[in-house]
PDB file of N, CA, C and O in Angstrom:
ATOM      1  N   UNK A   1      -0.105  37.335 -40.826  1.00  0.00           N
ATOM      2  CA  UNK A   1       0.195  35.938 -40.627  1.00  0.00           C
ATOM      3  C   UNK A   1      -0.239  35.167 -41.870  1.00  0.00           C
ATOM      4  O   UNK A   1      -1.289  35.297 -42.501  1.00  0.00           O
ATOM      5  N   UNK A   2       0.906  34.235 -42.122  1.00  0.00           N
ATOM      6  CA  UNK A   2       0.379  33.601 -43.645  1.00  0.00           C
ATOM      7  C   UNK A   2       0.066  32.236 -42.923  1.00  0.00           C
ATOM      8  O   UNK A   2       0.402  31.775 -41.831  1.00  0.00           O
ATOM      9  N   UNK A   3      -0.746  31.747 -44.013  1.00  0.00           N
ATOM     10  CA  UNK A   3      -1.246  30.229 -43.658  1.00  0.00           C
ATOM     11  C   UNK A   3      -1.311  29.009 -44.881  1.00  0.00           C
ATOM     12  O   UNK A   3      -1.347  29.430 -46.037  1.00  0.00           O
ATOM     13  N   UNK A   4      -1.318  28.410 -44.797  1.00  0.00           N
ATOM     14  CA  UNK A   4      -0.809  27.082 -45.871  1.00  0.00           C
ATOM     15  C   UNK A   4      -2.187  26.377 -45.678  1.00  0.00           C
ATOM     16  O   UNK A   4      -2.667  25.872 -44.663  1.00  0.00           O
ATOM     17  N   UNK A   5      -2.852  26.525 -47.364  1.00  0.00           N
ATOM     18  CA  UNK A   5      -3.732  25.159 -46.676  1.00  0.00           C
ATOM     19  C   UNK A   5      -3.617  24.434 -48.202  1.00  0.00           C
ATOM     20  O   UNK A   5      -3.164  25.006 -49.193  1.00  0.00           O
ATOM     21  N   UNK A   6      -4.105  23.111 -48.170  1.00  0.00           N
ATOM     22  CA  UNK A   6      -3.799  21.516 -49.456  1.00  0.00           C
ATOM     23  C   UNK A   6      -5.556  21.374 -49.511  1.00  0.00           C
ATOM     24  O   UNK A   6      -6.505  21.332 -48.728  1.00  0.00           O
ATOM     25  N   UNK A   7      -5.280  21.334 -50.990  1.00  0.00           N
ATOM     26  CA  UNK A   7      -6.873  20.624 -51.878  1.00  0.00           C
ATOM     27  C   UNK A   7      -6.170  19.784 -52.646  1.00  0.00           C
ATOM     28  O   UNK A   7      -5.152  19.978 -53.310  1.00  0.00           O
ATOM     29  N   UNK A   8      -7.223  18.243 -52.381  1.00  0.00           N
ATOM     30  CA  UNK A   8      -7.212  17.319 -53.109  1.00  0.00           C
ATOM     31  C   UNK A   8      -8.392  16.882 -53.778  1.00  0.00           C
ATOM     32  O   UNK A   8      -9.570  16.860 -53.421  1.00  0.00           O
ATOM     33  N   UNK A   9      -7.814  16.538 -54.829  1.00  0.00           N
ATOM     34  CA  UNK A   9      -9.058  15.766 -55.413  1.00  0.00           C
ATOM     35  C   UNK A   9     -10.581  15.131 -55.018  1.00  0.00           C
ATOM     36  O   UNK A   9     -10.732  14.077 -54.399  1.00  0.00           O
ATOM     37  N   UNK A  10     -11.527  15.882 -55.444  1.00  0.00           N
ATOM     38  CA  UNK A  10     -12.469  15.181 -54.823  1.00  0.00           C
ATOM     39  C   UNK A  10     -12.882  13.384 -54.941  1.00  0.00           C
ATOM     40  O   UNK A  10     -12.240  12.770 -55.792  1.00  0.00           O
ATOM     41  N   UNK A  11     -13.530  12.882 -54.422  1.00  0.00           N
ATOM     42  CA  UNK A  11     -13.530  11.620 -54.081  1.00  0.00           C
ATOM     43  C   UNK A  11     -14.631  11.061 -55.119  1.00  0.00           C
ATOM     44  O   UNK A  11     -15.667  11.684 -55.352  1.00  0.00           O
ATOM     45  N   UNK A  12     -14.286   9.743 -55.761  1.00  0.00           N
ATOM     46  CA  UNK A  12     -14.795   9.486 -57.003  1.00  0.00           C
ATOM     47  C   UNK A  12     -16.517   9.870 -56.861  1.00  0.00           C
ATOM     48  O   UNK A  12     -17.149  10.455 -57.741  1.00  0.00           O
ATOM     49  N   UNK A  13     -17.184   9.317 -55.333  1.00  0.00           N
ATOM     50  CA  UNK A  13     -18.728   9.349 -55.844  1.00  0.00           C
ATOM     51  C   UNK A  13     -18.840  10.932 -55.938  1.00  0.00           C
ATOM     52  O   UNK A  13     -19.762  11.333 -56.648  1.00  0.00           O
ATOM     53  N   UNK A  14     -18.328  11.546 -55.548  1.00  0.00           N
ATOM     54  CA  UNK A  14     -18.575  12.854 -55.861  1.00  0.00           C
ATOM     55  C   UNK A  14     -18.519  13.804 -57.138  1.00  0.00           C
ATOM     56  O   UNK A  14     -18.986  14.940 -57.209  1.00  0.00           O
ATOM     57  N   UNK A  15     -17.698  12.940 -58.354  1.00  0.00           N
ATOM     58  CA  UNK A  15     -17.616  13.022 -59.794  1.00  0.00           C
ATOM     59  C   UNK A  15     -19.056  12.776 -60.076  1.00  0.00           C
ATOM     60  O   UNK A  15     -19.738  11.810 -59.735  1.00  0.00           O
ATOM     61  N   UNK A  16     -19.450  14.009 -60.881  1.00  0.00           N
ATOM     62  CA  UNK A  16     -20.322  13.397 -61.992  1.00  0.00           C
ATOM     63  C   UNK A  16     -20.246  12.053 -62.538  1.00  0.00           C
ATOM     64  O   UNK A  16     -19.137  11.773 -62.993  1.00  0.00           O
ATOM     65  N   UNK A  17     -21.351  10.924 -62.629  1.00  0.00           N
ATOM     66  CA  UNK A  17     -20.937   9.700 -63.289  1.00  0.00           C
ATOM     67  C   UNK A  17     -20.796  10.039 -64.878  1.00  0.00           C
ATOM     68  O   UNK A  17     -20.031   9.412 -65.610  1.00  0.00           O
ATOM     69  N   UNK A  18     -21.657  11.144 -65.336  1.00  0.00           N
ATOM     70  CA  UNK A  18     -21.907  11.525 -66.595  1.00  0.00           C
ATOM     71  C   UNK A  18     -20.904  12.460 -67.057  1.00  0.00           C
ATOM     72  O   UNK A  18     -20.863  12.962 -68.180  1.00  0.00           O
ATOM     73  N   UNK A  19     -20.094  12.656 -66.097  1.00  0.00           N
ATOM     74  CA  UNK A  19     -18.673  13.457 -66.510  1.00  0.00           C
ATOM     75  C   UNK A  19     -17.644  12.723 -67.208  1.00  0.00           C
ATOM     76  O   UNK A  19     -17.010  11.900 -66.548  1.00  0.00           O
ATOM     77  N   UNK A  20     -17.301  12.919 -68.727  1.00  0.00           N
ATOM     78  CA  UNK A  20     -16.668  12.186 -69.502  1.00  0.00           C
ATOM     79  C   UNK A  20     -14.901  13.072 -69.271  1.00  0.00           C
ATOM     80  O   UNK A  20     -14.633  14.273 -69.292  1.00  0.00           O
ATOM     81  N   UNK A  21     -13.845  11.653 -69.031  1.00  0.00           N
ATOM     82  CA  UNK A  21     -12.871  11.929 -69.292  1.00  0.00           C
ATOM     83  C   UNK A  21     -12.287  13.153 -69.727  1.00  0.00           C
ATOM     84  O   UNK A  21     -12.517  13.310 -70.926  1.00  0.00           O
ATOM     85  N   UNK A  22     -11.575  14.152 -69.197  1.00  0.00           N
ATOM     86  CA  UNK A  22     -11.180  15.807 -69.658  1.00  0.00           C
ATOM     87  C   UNK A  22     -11.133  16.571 -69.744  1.00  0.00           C
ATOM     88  O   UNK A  22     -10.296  17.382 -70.141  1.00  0.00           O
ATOM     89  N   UNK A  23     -13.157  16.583 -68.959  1.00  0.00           N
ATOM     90  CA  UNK A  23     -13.618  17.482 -68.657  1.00  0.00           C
ATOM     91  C   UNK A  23     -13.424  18.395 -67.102  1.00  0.00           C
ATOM     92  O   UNK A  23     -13.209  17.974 -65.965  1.00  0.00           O
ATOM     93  N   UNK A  24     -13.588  19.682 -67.582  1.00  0.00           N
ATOM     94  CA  UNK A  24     -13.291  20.349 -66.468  1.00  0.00           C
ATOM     95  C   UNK A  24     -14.024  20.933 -65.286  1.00  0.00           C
ATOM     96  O   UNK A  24     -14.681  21.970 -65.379  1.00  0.00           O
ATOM     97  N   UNK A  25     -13.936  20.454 -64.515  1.00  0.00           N
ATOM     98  CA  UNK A  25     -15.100  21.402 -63.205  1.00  0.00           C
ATOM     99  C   UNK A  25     -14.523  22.564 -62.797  1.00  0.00           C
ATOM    100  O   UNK A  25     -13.335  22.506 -62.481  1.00  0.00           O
ATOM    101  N   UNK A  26     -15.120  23.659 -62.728  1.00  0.00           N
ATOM    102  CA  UNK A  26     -15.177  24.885 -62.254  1.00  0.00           C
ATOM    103  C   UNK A  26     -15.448  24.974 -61.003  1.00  0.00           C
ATOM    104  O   UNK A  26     -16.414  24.402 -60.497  1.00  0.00           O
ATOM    105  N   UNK A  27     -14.472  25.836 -60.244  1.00  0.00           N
ATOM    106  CA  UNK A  27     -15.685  26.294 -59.141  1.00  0.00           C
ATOM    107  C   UNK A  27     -14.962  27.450 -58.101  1.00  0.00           C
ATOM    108  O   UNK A  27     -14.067  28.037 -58.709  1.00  0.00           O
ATOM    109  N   UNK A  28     -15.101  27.872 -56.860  1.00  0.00           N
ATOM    110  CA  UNK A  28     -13.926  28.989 -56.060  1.00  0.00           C
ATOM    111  C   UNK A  28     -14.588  28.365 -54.684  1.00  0.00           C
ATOM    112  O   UNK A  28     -15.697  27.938 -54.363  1.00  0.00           O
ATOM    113  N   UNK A  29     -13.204  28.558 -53.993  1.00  0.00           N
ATOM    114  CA  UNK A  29     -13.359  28.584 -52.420  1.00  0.00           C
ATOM    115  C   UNK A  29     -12.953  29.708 -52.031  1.00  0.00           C
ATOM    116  O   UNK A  29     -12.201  30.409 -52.708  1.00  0.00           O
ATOM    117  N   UNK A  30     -13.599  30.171 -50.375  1.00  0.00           N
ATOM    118  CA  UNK A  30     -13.338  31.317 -49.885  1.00  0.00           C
ATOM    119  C   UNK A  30     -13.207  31.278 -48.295  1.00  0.00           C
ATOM    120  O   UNK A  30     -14.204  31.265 -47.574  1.00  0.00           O
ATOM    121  N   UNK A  31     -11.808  31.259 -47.768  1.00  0.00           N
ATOM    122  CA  UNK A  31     -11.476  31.300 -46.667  1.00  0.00           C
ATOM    123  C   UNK A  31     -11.304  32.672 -45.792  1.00  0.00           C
ATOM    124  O   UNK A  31     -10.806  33.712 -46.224  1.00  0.00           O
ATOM    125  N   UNK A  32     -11.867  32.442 -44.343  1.00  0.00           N
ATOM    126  CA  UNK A  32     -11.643  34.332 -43.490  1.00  0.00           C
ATOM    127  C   UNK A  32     -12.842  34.335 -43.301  1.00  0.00           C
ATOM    128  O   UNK A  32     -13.768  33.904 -43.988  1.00  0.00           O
ATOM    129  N   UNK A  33     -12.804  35.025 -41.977  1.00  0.00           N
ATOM    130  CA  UNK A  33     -13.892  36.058 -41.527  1.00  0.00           C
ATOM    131  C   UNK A  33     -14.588  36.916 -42.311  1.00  0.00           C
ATOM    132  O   UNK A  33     -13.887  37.644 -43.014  1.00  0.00           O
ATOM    133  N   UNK A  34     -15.642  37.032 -42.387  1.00  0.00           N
ATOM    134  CA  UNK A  34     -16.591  37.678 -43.411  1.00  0.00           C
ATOM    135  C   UNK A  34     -16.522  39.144 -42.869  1.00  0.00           C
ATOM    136  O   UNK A  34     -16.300  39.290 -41.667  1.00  0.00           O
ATOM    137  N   UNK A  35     -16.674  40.107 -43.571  1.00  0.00           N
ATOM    138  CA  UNK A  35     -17.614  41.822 -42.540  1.00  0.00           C
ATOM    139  C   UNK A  35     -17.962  42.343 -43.919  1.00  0.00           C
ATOM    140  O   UNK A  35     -17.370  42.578 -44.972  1.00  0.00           O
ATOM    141  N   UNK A  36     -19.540  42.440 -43.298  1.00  0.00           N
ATOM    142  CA  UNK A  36     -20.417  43.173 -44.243  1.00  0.00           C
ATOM    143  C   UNK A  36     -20.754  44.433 -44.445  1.00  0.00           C
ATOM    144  O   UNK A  36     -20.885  45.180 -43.475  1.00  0.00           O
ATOM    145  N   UNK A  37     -20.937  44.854 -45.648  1.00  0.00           N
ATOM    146  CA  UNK A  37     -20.859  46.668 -45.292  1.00  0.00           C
ATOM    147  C   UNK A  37     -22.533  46.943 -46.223  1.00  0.00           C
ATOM    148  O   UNK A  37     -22.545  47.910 -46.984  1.00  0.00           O
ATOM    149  N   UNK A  38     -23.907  46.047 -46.109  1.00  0.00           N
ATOM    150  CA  UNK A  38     -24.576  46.449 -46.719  1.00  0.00           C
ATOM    151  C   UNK A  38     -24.439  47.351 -48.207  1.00  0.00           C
ATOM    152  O   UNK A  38     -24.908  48.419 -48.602  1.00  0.00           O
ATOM    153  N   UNK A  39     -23.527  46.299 -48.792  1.00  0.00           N
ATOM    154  CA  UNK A  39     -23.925  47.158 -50.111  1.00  0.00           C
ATOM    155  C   UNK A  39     -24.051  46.138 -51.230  1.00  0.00           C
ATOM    156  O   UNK A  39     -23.714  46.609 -52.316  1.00  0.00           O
ATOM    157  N   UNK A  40     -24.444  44.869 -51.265  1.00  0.00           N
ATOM    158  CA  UNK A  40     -24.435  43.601 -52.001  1.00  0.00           C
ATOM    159  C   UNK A  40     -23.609  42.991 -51.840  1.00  0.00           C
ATOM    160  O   UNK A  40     -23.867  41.834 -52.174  1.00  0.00           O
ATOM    161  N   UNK A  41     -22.482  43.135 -51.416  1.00  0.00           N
ATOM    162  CA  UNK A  41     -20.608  42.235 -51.440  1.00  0.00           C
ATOM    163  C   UNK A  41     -21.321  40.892 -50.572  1.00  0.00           C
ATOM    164  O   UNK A  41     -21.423  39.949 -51.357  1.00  0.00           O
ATOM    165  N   UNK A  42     -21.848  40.528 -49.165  1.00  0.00           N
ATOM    166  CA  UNK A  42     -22.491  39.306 -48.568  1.00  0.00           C
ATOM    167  C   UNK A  42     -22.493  38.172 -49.827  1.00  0.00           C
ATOM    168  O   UNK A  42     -21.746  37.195 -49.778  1.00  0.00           O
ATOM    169  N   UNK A  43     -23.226  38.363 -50.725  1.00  0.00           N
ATOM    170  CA  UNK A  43     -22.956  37.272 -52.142  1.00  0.00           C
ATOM    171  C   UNK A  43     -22.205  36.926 -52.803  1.00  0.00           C
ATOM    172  O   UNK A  43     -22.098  35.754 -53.165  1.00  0.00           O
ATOM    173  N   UNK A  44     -21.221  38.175 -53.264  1.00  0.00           N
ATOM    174  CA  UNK A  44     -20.219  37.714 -53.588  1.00  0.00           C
ATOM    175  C   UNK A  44     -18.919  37.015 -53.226  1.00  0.00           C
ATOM    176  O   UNK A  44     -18.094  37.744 -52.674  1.00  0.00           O
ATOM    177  N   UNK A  45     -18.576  35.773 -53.423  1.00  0.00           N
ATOM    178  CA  UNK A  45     -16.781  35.231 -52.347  1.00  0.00           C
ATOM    179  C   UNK A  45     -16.056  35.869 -52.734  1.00  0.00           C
ATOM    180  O   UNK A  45     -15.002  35.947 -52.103  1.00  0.00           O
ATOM    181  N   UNK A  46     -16.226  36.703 -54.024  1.00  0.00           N
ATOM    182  CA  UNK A  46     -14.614  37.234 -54.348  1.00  0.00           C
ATOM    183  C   UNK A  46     -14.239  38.373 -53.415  1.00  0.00           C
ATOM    184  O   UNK A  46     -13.064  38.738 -53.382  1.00  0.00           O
ATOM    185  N   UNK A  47     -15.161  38.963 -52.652  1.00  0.00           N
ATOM    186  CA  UNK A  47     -15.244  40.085 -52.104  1.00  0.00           C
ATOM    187  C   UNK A  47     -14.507  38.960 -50.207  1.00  0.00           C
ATOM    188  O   UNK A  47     -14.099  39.803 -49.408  1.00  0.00           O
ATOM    189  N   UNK A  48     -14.439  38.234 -49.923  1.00  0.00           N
ATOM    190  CA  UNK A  48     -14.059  37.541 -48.795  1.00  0.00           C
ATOM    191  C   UNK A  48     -12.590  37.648 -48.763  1.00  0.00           C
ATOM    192  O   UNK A  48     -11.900  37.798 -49.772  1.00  0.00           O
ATOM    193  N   UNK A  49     -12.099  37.556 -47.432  1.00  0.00           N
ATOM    194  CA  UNK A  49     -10.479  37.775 -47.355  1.00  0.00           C
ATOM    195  C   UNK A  49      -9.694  36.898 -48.138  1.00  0.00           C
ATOM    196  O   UNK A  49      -8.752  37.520 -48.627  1.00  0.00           O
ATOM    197  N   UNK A  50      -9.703  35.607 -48.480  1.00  0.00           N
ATOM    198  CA  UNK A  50      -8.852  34.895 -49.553  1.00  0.00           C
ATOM    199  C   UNK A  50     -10.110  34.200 -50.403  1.00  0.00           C
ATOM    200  O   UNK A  50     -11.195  33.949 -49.879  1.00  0.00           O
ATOM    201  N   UNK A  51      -9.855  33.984 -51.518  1.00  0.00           N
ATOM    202  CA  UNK A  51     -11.018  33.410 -52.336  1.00  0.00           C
ATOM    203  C   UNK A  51      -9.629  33.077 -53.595  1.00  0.00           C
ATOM    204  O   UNK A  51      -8.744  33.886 -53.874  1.00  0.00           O
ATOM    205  N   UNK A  52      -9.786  31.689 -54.182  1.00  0.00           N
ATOM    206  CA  UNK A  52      -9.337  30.879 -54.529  1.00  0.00           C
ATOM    207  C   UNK A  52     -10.242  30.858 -56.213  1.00  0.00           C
ATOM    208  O   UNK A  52     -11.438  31.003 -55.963  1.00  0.00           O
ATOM    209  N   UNK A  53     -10.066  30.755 -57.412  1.00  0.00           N
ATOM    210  CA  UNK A  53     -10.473  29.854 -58.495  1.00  0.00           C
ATOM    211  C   UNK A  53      -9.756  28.936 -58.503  1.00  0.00           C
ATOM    212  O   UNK A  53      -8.534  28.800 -58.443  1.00  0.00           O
ATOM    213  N   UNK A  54     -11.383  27.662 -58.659  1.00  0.00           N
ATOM    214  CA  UNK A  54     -10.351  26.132 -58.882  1.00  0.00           C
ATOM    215  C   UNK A  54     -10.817  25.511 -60.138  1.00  0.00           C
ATOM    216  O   UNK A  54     -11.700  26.070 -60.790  1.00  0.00           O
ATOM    217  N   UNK A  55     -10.187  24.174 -60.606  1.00  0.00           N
ATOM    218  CA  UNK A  55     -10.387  23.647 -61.481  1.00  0.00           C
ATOM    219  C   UNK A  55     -10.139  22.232 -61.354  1.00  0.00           C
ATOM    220  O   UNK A  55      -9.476  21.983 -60.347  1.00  0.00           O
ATOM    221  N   UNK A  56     -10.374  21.474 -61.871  1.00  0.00           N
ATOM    222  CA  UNK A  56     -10.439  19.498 -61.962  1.00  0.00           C
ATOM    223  C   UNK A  56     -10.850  19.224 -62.855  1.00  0.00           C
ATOM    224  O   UNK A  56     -12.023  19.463 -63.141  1.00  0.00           O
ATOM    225  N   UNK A  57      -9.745  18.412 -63.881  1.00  0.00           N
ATOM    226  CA  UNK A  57      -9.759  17.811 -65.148  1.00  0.00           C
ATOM    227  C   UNK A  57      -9.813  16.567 -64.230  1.00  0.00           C
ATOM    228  O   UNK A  57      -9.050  16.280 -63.307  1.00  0.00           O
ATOM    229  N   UNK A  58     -11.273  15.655 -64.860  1.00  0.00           N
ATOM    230  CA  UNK A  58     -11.869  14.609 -64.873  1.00  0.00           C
ATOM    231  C   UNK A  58     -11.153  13.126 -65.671  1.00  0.00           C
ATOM    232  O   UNK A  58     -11.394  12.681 -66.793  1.00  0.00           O
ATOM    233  N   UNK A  59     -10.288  12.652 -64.696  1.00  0.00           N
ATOM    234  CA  UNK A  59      -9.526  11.464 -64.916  1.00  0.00           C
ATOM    235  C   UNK A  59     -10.179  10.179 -66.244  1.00  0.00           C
ATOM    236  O   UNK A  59     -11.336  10.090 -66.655  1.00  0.00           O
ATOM    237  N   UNK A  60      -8.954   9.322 -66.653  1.00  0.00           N
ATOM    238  CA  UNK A  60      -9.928   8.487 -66.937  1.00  0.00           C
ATOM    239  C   UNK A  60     -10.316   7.646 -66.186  1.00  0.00           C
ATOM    240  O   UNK A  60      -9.782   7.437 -65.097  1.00  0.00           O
ATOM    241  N   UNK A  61     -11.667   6.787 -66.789  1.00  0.00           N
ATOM    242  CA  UNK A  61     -12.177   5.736 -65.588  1.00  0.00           C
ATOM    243  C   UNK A  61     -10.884   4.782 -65.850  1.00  0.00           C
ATOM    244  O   UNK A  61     -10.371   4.697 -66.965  1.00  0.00           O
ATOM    245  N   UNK A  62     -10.359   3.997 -64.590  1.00  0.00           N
ATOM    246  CA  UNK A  62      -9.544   2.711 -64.411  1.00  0.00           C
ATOM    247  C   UNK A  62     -10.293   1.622 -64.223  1.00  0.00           C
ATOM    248  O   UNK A  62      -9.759   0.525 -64.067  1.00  0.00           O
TER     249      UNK A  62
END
């Protein structure tokens, strides 16, 4: 079964104030049921059923 999901922009107070124009935020989400097999994977998201790299270039201020 496939599933559709939408990311938006995070919401200004949530910008760094010290984040200058261009800059890029890093980061991954990870959607699904987890199952652990004791062997370190628990830490890692990439190891989770969908796991996402994201990115957000930092607008200018208006």
């Amino acid at each position: 079964k496939k599933e559709a999901f939408y990311l938006g922009p995070p919401s200004k107070d949530k910008v760094l104030k010290f984040s200058p124009q261009g800059s890029v935020l890093l980061g991954a989400i990870s959607y699904g049921k987890l199952s652990y097999d004791d062997k370190g994977e628990r830490k890692n998201p990439l190891k989770n059923p969908v796991s996402c790299q994201i990115s957000y270039i930092v607008p200018p201020n208006k």
